[in-house]
N, C-alpha and C positions, 0 to 999 in steps of 0.2 A: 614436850613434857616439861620442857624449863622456862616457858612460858617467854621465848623470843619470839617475833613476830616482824613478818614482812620479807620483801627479797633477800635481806642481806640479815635476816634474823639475829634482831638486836633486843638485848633485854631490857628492860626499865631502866638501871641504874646506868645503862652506858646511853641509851637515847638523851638522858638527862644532861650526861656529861660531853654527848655532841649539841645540845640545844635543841632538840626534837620533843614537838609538842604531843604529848599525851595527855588528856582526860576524858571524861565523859563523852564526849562527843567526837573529837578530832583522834587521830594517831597516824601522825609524821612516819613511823617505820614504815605504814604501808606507803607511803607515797613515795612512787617509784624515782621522782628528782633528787627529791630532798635526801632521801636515804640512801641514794646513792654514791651523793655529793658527800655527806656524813661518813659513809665506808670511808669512801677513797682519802680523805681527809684521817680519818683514825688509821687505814693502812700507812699511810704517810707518815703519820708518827709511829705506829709500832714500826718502822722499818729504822727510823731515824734514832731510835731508842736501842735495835739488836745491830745495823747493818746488815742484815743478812735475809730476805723475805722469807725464805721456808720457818725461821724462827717469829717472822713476824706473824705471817699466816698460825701458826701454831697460838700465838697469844689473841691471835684474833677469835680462836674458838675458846681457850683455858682463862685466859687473863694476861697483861704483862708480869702480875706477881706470882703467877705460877710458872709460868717460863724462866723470871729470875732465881727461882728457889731450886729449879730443874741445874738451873748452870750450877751453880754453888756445890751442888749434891755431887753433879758429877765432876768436881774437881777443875771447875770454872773451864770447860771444853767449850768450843765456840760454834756447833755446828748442830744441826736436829738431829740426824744422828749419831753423834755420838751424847746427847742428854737421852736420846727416845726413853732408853728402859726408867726414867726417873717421871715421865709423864704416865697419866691415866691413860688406858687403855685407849676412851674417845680420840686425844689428842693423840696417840699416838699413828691411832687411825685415816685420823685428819688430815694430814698434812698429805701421805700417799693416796688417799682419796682426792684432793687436788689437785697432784698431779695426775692423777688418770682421766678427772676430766679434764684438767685442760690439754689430755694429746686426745680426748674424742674432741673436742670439738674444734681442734684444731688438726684433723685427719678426717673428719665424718665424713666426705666424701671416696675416700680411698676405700671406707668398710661401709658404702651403699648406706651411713646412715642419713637419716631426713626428718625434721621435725615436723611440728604439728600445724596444719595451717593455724595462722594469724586470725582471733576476733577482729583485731584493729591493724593497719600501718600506720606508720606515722604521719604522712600524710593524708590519711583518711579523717585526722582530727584536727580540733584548735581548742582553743583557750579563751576564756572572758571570766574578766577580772571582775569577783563580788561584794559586794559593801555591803549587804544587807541580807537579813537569814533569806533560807530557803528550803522550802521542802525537795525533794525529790518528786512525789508523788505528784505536784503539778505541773510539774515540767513534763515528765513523762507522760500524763493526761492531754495538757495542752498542744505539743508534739507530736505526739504518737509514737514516742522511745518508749521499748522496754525497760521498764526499770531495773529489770538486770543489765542492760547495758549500761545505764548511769552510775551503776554498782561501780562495775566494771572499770571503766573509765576515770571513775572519784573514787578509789578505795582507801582512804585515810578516812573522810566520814562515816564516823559507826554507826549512826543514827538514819539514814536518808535523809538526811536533814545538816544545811549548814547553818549553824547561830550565828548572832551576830559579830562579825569580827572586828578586830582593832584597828585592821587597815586590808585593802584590798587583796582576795585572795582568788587563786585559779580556781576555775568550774570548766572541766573539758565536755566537748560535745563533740558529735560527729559532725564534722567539716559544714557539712548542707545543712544545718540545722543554725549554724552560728548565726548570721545574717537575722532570721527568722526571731532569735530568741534576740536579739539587742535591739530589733522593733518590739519588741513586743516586753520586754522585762519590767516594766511596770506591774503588767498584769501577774507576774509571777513573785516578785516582794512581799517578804509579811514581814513588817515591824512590831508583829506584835501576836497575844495566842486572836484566835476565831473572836468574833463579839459573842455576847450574850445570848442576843439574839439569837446566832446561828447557832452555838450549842444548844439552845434549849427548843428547839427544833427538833424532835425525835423523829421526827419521820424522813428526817435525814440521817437519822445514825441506830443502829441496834446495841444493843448488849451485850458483851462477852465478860468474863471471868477470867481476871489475872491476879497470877500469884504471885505475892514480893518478893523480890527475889535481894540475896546482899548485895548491898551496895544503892539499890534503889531510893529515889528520893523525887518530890512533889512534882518541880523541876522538872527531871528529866524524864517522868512519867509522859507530865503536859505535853512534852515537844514529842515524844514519841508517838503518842494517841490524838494528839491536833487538836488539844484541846486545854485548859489553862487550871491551874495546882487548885484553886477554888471550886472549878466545876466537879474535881474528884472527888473534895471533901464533900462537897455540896449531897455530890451522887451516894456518898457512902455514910451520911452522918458523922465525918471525921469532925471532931473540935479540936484537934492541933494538927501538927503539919509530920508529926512524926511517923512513919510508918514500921511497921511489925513484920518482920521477912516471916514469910511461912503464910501469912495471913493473904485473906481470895477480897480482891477490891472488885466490885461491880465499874466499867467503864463503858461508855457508849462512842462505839468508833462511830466513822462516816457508812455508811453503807457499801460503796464501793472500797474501803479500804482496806479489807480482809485479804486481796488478789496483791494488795501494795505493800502491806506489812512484812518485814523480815519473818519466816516462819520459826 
């Protein structure tokens, strides 16, 4: 509800202040390295700012300036509890909910417990570095990967789709597949939207009705639908580029892309 997001559930303003890229398209909280790397690095400093980790842990859910407001109230005391009653309720909750899991899962075998089998191990996967956008939708085509598992596997792209980046970045796959796809990644590269040509092909793509939603724009429409900010207007008699949230745009996807589309 407070609109964190990812393993280590970071809000906006602190992914900004670890260097974690959010927009349109990418979000660094989901990616399980980067944001990890990012916690353990902000634990690092709230630890080095209280001394003490049950107080760091606590500013890791409230903030450091509600943990120092906390000390002050109660008569500058140095320990979680003896601030607890001057935090929210959450925070207060927080910090003994930490430690309870960390003695389950540092005893889950003593009380018969056992997780869930693994999608992935970690050796079951690898990494190839991408320079140049990429759909989801053909890789998984050309493969024969579920595209839920590339979901899966890439969860910082919101879009199934990587744009073009500034400089090389990871595309995880299933181990057996890496080989296959660096022969063959040519085929998979799009420097650019579909030609003309092929959007105006209808009997490659039907019609559906989508409605604007906030935030939407030409852009990021194109790369979603596979198809370029012109062909929209084209399709809907737009004469500028602005769009109307609420307002139903006629688009014509690919014909198989309805199975591929986020629902």
């Amino acid at each position: 509800k407070s609109g964190a997001v990812g393993l280590w559930q970071f809000l906006y303003p602190t992914s900004q202040l670890l260097n974690l890229k959010v927009n349109s398209f990418v979000d660094e909280r989901q990616d399980p390295y980067k944001s990890t790397e990012a916690a353990c690095r902000y634990l690092e400093y709230l630890f080095n700012l209280f001394n003490d980790w049950l107080l760091a842990i606590a500013a890791y859910n409230s903030g450091p300036t509600v943990i120092k407001n906390a000390i002050i109230r109660s008569g500058n005391k140095s320990t979680f509890w003896e601030i607890k009653p001057f935090l929210s309720i959450e925070t207060q909750n927080y910090v003994p909910a930490f430690i309870a899991m960390t003695y389950l899962m540092s005893f889950a075998k003593e009380h018969s417990l056992t997780g869930q089998p693994q999608s992935f191990y970690y050796h079951q996967v690898d990494t190839v570095m991408i320079d140049k956008p990429l759909y989801f939708a053909d890789v998984a085509k050309f493969f024969s990967i579920p595209i839920e598992t590339i979901r899966f596997l890439n969860p910082k792209y919101k879009k199934d789709y990587i744009p073009m980046p500034n400089e090389p970045v990871p595309f995880v796959l299933p181990i057996d597949k890496i080989s296959a796809f660096i022969q063959n990644s040519s085929q998979m590269f799009n420097t650019s939207y579909p030609t003309e040509n092929s959007i105006n092909n209808i009997s490659k793509r039907k019609p559906i009705q989508y409605t604007v939603k906030k935030g939407d724009y030409l852009t990021k429409l194109a790369i979603e639908f596979r198809c370029s900010p012109e062909d929209i207007k084209k399709w809907n008699g737009l004469s500028t580029n602005d769009l109307a949230t609420g307002s139903v745009l006629t688009i014509w996807i690919l014909n198989d892309e309805e199975t591929l589309m986020i629902k």
